[in-house]
N, C-alpha and C positions, 0 to 999 in steps of 0.2 A: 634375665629378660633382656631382648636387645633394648638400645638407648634410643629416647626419644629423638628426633633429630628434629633441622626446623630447613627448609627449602623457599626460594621465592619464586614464584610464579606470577606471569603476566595475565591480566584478566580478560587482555581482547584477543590474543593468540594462542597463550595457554603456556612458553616459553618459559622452559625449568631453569634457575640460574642459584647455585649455594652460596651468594652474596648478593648482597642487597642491592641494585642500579639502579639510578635515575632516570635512566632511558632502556628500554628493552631494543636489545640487539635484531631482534627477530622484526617486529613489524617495527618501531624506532613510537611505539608510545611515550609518551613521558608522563612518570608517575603513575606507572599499572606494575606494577611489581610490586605484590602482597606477599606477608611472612603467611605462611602456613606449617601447620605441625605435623610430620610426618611419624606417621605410629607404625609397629611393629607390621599393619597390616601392608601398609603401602611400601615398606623396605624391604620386604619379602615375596615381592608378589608370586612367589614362584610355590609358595606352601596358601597361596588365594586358589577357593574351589572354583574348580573350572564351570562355564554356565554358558547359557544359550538358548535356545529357541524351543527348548523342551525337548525329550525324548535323542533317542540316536538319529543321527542325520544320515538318509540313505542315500547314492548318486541313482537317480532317476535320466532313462534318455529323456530326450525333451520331447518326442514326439508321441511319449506317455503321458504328458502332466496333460491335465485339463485345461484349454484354454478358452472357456466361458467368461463374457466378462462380469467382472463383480457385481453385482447385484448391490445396488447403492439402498440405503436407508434416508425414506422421503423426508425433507426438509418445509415447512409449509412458507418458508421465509424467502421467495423467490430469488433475491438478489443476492442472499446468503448462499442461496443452494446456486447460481449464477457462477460464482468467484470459485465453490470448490469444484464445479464441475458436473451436475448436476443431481447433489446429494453425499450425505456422508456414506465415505469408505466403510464397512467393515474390517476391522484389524490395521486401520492406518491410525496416524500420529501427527496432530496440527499445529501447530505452531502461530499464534495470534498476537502479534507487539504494535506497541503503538505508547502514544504518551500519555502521562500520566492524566486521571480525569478523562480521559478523550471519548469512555464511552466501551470497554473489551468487555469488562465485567456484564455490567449492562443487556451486551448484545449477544455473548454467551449464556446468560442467565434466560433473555430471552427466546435462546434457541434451545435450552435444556426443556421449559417449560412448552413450546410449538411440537418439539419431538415427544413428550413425557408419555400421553398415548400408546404410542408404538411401545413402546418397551422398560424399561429400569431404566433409571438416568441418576447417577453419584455424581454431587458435583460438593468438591474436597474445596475448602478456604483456607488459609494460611495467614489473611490477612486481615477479613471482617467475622464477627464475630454471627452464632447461626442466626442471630433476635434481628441485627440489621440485616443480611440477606433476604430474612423474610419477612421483612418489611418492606425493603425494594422490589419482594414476587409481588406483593396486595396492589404495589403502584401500579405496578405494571402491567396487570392484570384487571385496574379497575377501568370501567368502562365510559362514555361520554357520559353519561347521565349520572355517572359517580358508584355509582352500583359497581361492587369488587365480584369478580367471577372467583372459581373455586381453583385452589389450587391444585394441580395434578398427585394423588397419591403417589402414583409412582417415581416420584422423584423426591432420592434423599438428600441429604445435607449432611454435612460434618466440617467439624475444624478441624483440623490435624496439620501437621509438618512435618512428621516422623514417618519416613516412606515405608519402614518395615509395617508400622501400624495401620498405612494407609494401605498396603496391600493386601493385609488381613483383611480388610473392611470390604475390598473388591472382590475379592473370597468369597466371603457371607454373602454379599448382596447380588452378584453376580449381575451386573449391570449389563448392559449394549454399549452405554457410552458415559464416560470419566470425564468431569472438567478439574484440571487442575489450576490453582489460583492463587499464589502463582510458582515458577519453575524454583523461580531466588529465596521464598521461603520454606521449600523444600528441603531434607537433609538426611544423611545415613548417617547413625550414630557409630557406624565402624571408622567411617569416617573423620579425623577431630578437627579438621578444618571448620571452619564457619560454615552457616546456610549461604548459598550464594555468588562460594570461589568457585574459581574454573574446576576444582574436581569434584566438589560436592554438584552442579549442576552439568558436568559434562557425563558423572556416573548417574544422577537419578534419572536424565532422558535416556539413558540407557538401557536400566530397568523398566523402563517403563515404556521402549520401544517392545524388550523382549515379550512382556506382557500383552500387547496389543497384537504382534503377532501369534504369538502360541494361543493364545485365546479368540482372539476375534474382536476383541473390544475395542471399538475407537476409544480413541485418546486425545482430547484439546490440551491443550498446555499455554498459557497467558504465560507473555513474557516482558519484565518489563527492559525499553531503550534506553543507550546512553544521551548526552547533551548532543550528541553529532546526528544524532536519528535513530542508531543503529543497535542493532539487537543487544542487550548486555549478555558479557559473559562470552565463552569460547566459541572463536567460529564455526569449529565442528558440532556447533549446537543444531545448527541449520541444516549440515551433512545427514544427524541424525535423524529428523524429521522428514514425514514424507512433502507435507506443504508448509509452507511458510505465506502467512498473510500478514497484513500492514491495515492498522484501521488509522488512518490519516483526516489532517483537517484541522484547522483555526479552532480553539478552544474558544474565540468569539463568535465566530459562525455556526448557524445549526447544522450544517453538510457533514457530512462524514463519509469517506471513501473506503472500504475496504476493496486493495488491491494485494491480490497473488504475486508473489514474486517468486515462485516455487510448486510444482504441484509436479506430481509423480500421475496424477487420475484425470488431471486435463490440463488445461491451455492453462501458460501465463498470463500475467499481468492483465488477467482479467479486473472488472472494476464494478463490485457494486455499490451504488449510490443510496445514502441512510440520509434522515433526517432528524435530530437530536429535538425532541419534543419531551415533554412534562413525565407521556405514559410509557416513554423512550424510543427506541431505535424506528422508525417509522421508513420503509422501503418506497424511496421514489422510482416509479415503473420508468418515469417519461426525462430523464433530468437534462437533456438540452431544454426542452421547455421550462424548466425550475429555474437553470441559470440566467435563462434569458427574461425572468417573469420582469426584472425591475429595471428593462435594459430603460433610457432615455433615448428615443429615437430623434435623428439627425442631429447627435451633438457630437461637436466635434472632437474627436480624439478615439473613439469607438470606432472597435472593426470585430468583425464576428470571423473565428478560425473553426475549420472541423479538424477533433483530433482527434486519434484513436488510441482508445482504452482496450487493451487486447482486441477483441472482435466486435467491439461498440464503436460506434462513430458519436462521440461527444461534439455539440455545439456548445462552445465558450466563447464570450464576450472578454476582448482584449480594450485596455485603456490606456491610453499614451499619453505622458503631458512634460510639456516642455517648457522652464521657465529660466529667464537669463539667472545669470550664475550670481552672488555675490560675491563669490570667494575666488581667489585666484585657480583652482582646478575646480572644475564643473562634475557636479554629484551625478551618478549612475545609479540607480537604485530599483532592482528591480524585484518582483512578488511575485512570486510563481515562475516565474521563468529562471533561465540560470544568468548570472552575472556573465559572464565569457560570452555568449549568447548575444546577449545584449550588447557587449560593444564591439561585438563581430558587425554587429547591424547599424550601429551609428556610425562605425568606420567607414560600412559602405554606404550610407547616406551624405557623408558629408566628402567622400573623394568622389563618387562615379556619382551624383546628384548634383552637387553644389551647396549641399543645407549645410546653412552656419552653427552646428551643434555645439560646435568649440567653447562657445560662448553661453550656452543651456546646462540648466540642469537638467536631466532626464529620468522620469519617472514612468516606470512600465507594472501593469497589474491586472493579474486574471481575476475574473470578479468569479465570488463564491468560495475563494480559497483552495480551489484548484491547483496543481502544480503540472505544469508542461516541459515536458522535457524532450518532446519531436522535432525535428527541426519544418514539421509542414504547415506548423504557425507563424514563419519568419517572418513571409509576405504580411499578414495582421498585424505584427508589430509595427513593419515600418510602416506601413501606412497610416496606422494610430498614431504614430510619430511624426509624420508629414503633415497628417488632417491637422493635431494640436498645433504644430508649427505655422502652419498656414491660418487655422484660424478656419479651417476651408473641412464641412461636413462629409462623411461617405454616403453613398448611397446605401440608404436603409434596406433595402431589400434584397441584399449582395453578398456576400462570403468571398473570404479570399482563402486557396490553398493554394501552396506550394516553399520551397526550400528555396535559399535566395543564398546566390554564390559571392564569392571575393569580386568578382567582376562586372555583377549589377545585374548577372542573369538569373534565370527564375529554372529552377529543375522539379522535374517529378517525382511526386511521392506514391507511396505505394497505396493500394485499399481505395481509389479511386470512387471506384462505382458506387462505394458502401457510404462512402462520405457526403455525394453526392445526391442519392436515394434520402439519404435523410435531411438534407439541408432542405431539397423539396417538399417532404415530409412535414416541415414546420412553417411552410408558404414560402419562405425563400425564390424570387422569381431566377436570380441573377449568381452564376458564378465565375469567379476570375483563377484560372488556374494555367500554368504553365504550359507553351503548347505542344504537343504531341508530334514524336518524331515519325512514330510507329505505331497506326488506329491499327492495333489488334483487340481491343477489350473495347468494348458498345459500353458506354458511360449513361445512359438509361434515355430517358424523357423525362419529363416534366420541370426543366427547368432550363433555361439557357446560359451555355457554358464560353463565355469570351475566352479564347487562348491569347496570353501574351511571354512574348520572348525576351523580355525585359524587365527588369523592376519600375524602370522610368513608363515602358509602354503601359505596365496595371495599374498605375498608379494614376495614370491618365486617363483609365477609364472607369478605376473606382472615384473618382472626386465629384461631387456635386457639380462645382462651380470648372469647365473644361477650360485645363490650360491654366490653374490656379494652383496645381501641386506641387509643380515642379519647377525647377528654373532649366530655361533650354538654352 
């Protein structure tokens, strides 16, 4: 029989190396390079049965294939069915990470039961046992008045880990759609690797791609991330998958974001907005108006930015606050935005302005537990950081967009009209946005739009008290 051998592999790249390293060569991790045991199967791969997508593969011209588009399977969870595009694929493969507690389980168990109607629904555990799943369906199923609705027949349950076992089960049951829960308790026992190394999870998404296509079955896949954010386990995990979603958000805050960062069936970085309540995952239709429910009107350090969530125009409430420093370097600290970001914008405050930041600490934060990462919040920031500094309110009724350069100028961003429409939408009278070199796009009605060509000129016109913002 050949000899067992042992190989290490990196767990964020997948990089084979037959000594042990402290650093992987490949992506330069430190301390991802796992022993794993290589058996007779994976030293031979050339006596491994060949596999695929079922049946022989013919070359077809393309001007034979049918080009109908998929016929999606309805979603009753609108913000759910929002981010994938508007309903699950048949024969696709999703991919759901986020952190730990944050709410995956929860909002897939939710959509197994909203779908259960339409068709067979398997959803596979690996990690809770069946007695607790169903007893988070009864929560979550029970109604205001306490009263527990009925659980869907059609939707089974099982524990399992063992993929061969868990295929059989999709065999028998022949579902529409598979939740698996999760990828890293997953395992092939050809395999002797542990549940969870780069190959035991780069081959069971494999399996379980081919399944999904040769059959038709959608396929969710919960995964869980490392401390950095990011998906664990080998990047071609993500290759494999047709979507990739992110359910994000403050483990103290009720918000929850599920954001696209992947989809083969529609738009990116779409965003739908949840709300983490008792009976669970609760769909805010309206969430500029959620973020804004608790704003404090005319106080100082508050500026309201419109960003865009894929093809949503979110209103967020930014917060600025500036207090002298104790310590010989003055703290930067920002939440929701990016560090870099932020002292790109104190830079330009305190060279092309005159503001004594040097001397501040500076504290920047999206309320709701949002994260912004566009640069057409810039303008909101520093204004939040002028109002705090000054002491000196914005006008409540106002919005700032736009992107704010090395030189104190104000440039445009894109999506305009969209950010615009809704800023009015929420009564907004007023908005401050960069001015236009070139009126080719009609920016709408209902709301008056000040152009300025300066950070110093918006700034002068978003302040309460005129001639208080700035030093000239």
């Amino acid at each position: 029989m050949p000899k067992t051998q042992t190989q290490y592999v990196c767990q964020q790249c997948g990089k084979i190396s037959p000594r042990p390293l402290g650093r992987c060569p490949q992506c330069g991790a430190w301390g991802s390079m796992i022993e794993e045991i290589v058996g007779p199967a994976l030293s031979h791969p050339t006596k491994n049965v060949a596999r695929g997508l079922g049946g022989r593969s013919v070359p077809l011209r393309i001007n034979e294939i049918e080009g109908s588009a998929e016929e999606r399977m309805p979603l009753s969870i609108g913000e759910f069915a929002r981010v994938l595009g508007g309903g699950v694929v048949p024969g696709s493969i999703v991919l759901v990470g986020g952190d730990p507690g944050i709410g995956k389980s929860t909002l897939l168990l939710q959509m197994t039961m909203a779908m259960a109607p339409v068709g067979k629904i398997l959803y596979v555990s690996g990690e809770e046992s069946e007695r607790q799943i169903k007893m988070r369906a009864v929560r979550l199923l029970r109604e205001e008045d306490g009263q527990p609705q009925a659980i869907p027949e059609s939707l089974y349950l099982v524990t399992e880990t063992n993929l061969n076992v868990i295929l059989e089960h999709i065999h028998d049951v022949q579902p529409m759609l598979v939740i698996i829960d999760s990828i890293q308790t997953v395992y092939l026992p050809e395999l002797e690797s542990s549940a969870g190394s780069v190959s035991q999870v780069r081959e069971c998404a494999s399996r379980l791609r081919e399944l999904a296509k040769a059959s038709g079955t959608a396929v969710f896949l919960i995964g869980h991330v490392t401390k950095e954010g990011t998906l664990a386990g080998p990047r071609v995990l993500e290759h494999i998958v047709d979507t990739v979603l992110y359910l994000e958000g403050d483990r103290f805050q009720t918000y929850r974001l599920l954001r696209s960062v992947k989809n083969r069936f529609g738009a990116t970085s779409e965003v739908g907005v949840f709300e983490m309540r008792e009976r669970g995952m609760v769909e805010i239709t309206n969430p500029s108006e959620a973020f804004l429910a608790e704003r404090m009107v005319n106080a100082a350090g508050s500026a309201i930015a419109v960003t865009m969530e894929g093809t949503r125009p979110l209103l967020v409430e930014m917060q600025g606050l500036t207090s002298p420093t104790n310590f010989g370097n003055p703290r930067r600290t920002p939440n929701g935005v990016d560090i870099n970001r932020l002292l790109l914008l104190v830079a330009v405050l305190t060279r092309r302005l005159g503001m004594h930041l040097g001397e501040q600490d500076v504290f920047v934060n999206v309320v709701g537990g949002l994260r912004v990462s566009e640069p057409a919040a810039d303008l909101a920031i520093a204004a939040a950081l002028v109002s705090s500094l000054r002491d000196v309110p914005l006008r409540a009724d106002t919005v700032l967009i736009g992107e704010v350069g090395l030189s104190g100028e104000l440039r445009l961003v894109g999506q305009m009209a969209s950010r615009l429409r809704e800023a009015a939408k929420l009564g907004f009278r007023t908005a401050i946005v960069p001015r236009r070199i070139r009126r080719v796009e009609h920016w709408g009605e209902g709301i008056q739009v000040v152009e300025a060509r300066s950070l110093r000129e918006a700034l002068s016109s978003a302040l309460l008290a005129e001639d208080d913002g700035v030093k000239h």
